[in-house]
C-alpha positions, 0 to 999 in steps of 0.5 A: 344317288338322289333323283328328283325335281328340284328348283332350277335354282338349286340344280348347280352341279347336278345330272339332268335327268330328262332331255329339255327344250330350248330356244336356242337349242336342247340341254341333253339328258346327263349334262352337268348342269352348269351355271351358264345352263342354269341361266338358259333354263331360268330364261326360258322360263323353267324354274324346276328340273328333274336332276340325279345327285351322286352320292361320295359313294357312287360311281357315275355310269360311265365309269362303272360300264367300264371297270365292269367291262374291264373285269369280266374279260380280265386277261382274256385276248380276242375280245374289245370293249368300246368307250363308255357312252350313256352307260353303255359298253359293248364287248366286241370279238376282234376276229372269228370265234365261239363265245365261251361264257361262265353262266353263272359268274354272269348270272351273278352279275345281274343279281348284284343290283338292277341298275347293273346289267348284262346281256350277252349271247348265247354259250358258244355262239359263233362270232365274226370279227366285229360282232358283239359278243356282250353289252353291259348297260348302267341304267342309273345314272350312277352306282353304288361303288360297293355295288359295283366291286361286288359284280366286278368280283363276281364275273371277273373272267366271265367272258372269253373268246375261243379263236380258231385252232385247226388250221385246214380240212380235207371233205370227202364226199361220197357218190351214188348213182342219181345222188346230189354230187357235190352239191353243197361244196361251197356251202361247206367251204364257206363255213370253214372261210368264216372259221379260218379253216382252208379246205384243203382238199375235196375228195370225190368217192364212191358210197362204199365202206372200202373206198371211203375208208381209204379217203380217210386215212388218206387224208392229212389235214387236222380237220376230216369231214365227211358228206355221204350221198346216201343218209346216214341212218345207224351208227354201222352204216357206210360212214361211220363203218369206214371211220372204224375200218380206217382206225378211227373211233366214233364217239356220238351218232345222231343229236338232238337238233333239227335239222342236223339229226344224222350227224355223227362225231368221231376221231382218227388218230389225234385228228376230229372227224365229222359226219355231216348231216345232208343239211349241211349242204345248205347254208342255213344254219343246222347242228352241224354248225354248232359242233363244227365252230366248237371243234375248229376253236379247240372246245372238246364236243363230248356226247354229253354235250350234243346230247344237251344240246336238245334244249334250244335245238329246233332250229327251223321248222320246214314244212315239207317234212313228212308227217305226222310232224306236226298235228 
């Protein structure tokens, strides 16, 4: 592509660069200038412009946002792209979901050339119908078409959406004399909503292994989670203790994220368990939330992962912890 200024007069047929003024009106930036705008800028005095020329090589911007945005969600369903604009397209989530993202396939995208880029979210962030997952933007005003089949190659498929797989979940919540009750139920109920989880039943226990264990295997949704009224504090402690009197398995107690320490992670069966950590009861968001999207979108949470999950994972600093805290 060749930029630069030129004679007004020389200018048919080519890019304007900059936006300019008029009498009558603004020629925008991008048009293809004509000879009914060249006449307009001649008469308004402007005998030079500041134009883009494509070469037979190139590809213009909005052509190439798109068969890139095309290439990075390949067959993948749950995702959108909206119509090219000034080199711009945005990958949009059709519904609820959790951003699933080859890193380094995208990576390889924003290597191939500057005026090719990508930005996205963060690796399994949690999505809403509507929310925009990735933006791909063509800063000049054309590409090379070599350029541009090489990032195509290299984040062909990049980009997926996982859509809800758990269809509802029972909360079981235990009770201490003076406890919080079930404070936070709705804040709970509200994070399944937004998941298409139906919180089939809540479930009010006692803070003991016997009563608790009988909860658990009494439930019969695809989703069991569990709120103590009493902190969680080692992994045979009364929450994860009743997991195992009821035949269940607890893969990971405690994770590297803050708030959301005292959560722990378990199966029963074929079914997922999670123990919520005491700040799940707010709506803000805490560790909790990230294994739980994954979790209700079929992504395996391993304690490999939680434990990864450390880097990025103070969330909030809330200054009525206890210290020393901070200095």
């Amino acid at each position: 592509m060749k930029f630069g200024k030129v004679p007004t007069a020389d200018a048919l047929g080519a890019l304007l660069a900059h936006s300019v003024a008029l009498p009558q009106g603004r020629l925008r930036k991008g048009v293809v200038l004509d000879a009914d705008h060249l006449a307009q800028l001649r008469a308004a005095g402007i005998d030079a412009v500041t134009v883009a020329r494509l070469a037979a090589t190139d590809v213009d911007e909005n052509t190439a946002a798109a068969r890139l945005a095309q290439a990075l969600l390949a067959d993948h369903p749950h995702l959108s792209q909206t119509k090219a604009f000034t080199g711009r397209v945005n990958l949009l989530a059709d519904g609820p979901g959790v951003a699933v993202l080859d890193v380094a396939a995208l990576e390889a995208v924003n290597a191939v050339h500057p005026m090719i880029t990508l930005a996205t979210v963060p690796p399994f962030q949690q999505m809403r119908a509507g929310g925009m997952v990735a933006t791909i933007k063509i800063i000049s005003y054309g590409v090379d078409e070599g350029d541009l089949i090489r990032a195509c190659d290299a984040g062909r498929g990049g980009i997926r959406l996982a859509d809800p797989q758990l269809p509802d979940a029972t909360l079981i919540i235990t009770e201490i004399d003076g406890g919080a009750g079930d404070k936070g139920r709705k804040a709970i109920a509200d994070r399944l909503a937004a998941l298409r989880v139906t919180l089939k039943d809540v479930v009010m226990v006692g803070h003991d292994v016997s009563a608790l264990s009988q909860a658990i295997a009494a439930a019969d949704t695809s989703l069991i989670l569990i709120l103590t009224g009493s902190a969680t504090s080692d992994i045979d402690d009364v929450a994860p203790s009743a997991l195992r009197a009821a035949g269940g398995q607890v893969a990971r107690f405690g994770m590297p994220v803050d708030p959301g320490n005292l959560l722990f992670l378990g199966t029963l069966g074929a079914r997922q368990v999670i123990g919520l950590p005491g700040c799940a009861r707010s709506p803000a968001l805490n560790g909790a939330d990230w294994v739980l999207s994954r979790i209700v979108c079929g992504i395996a949470v391993t304690p490999g992962d939680i434990a990864g999950m450390g880097v990025g994972g103070l969330l909030k600093e809330i200054a009525t912890r206890p210290q020393p805290r901070r200095g």
